[in-house]
C-alpha positions in Angstrom: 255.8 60.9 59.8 252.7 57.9 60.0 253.2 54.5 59.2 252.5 54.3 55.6 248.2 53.5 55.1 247.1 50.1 53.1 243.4 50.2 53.0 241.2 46.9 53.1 240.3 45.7 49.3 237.1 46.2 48.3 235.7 43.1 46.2 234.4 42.9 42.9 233.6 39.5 42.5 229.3 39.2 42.7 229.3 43.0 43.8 228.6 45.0 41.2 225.3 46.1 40.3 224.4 47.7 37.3 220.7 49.7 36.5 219.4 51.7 33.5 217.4 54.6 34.2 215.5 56.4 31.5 216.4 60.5 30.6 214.4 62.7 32.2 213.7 60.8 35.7 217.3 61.0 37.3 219.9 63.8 38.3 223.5 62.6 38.1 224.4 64.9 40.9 221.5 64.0 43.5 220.2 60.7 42.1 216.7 59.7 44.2 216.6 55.9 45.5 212.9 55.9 44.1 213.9 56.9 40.7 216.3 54.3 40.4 214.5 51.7 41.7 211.1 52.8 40.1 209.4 51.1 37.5 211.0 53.0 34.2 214.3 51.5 35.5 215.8 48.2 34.8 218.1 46.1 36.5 220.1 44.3 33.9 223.0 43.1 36.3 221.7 40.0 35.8 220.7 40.4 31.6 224.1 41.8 30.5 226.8 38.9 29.8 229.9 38.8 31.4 231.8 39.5 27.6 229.8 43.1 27.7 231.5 46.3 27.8 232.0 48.4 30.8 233.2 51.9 30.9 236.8 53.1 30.1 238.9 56.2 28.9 241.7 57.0 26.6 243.6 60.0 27.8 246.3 60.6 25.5 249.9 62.5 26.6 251.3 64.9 24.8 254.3 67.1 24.3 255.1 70.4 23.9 257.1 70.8 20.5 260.9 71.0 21.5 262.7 74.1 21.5 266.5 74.4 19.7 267.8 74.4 23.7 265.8 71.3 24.8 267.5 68.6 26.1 264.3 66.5 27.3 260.5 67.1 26.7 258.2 66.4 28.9 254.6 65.1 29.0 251.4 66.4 29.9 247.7 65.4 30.2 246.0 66.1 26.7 242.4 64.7 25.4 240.2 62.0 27.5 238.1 60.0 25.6 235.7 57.9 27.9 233.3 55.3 26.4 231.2 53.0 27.4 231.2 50.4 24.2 229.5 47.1 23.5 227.0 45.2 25.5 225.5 41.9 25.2 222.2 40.4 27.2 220.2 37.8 27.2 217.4 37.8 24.5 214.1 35.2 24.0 213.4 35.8 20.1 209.9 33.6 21.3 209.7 35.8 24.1 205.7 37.5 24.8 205.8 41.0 25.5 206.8 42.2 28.3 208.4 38.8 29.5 211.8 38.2 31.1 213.6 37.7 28.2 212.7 40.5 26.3 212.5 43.0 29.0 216.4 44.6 27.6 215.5 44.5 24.2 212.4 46.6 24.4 214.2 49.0 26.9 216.8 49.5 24.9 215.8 50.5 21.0 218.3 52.1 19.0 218.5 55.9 20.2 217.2 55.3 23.6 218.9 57.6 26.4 219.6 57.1 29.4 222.6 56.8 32.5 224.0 53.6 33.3 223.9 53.7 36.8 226.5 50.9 38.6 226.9 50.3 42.2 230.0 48.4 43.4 231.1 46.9 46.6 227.8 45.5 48.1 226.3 42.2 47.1 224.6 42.3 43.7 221.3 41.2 45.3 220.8 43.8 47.6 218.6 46.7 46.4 219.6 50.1 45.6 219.1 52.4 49.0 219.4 55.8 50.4 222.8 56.6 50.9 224.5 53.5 49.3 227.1 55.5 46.7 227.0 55.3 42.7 228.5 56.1 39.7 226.6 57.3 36.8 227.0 57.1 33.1 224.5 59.3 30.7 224.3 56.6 27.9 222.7 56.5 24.5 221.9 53.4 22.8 222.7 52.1 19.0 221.2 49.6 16.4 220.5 45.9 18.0 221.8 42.7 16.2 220.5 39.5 17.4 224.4 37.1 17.9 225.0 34.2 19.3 226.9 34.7 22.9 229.2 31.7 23.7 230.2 28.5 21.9 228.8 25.3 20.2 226.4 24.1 22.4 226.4 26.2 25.5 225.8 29.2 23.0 222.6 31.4 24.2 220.6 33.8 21.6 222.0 37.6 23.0 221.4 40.7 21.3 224.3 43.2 20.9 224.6 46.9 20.9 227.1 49.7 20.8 226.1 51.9 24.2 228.0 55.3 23.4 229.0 57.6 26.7 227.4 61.2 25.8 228.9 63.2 28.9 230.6 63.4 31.9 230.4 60.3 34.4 229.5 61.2 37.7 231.4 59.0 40.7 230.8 58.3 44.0 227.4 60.3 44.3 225.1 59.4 46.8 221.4 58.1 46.2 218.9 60.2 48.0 215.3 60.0 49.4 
């Protein structure tokens, strides 16, 4: 038998890269470069606050009903229930159209679909490319509320809204040309 394997970590820290693409311009299973770096997309990796959501699941166990000879039950994988939750970003109430600080808010109106698309393991500055691997997320967006984010007098004006998960994540796919 081989020595036991320990792969090298993979860091998180600063490399994670997150980009909204609007429905209808992207495929989940052969997602193009130009797509998500076009002009309908937007990078919020550096909009979203560090307090906003990102996606998880619930997968409950369950258990067959015992039988009058049972001594143990045993579990099995029932229901998964992946969502994506609440995010919050930066927000300029002042803001002129079309400006930095309103670029999210105007992206993002309630009922606006989409897939979160996130990038992980290369430094967040570096631009999506060909053959770089994602994960995608087909997202729709709820109501926005204007909050502060953070306290006294670091707080920042942020706007927050529920992003719900509307089907299956796709991980690990390659952008192409």
């Amino acid at each position: 038998m081989p020595a036991p394997i320990r792969p090298a970590a993979t860091k998180h820290y600063l490399r994670s890269k997150w980009v909204f693409v609007p429905t209808g311009s992207f495929s989940p299973t052969a997602p193009s470069t130009a797509t998500a770096i076009g002009a309908t997309a937007l990078d919020v990796t550096k909009m979203f606050f560090a307090s906003s959501a990102v996606p998880t699941q619930a997968t409950n166990l369950a258990r067959s009903p015992k039988r009058i000879g049972d001594a143990e039950t045993y579990e099995f994988v029932g229901e998964t229930n992946p969502t994506f939750g609440e995010v919050r970003y930066s927000f300029n109430p002042q803001g002129a159209a079309l400006s930095d600080g309103v670029k999210a808010y105007e992206k993002f109106p309630a009922g606006t679909t989409g897939h979160m698309v996130n990038r992980l393991g290369i430094d967040r500055d570096t631009d999506l490319a060909t053959g770089q691997f994602v994960t995608s997320y087909p997202v729709e967006f709820g109501p926005q509320q204007e909050v502060p984010e953070g306290d006294a007098e670091g707080a920042e004006v942020a706007i927050v809204q529920t992003v719900a998960q509307t089907g299956p994540k796709s991980i690990k796919i390659a952008l192409v040309a």
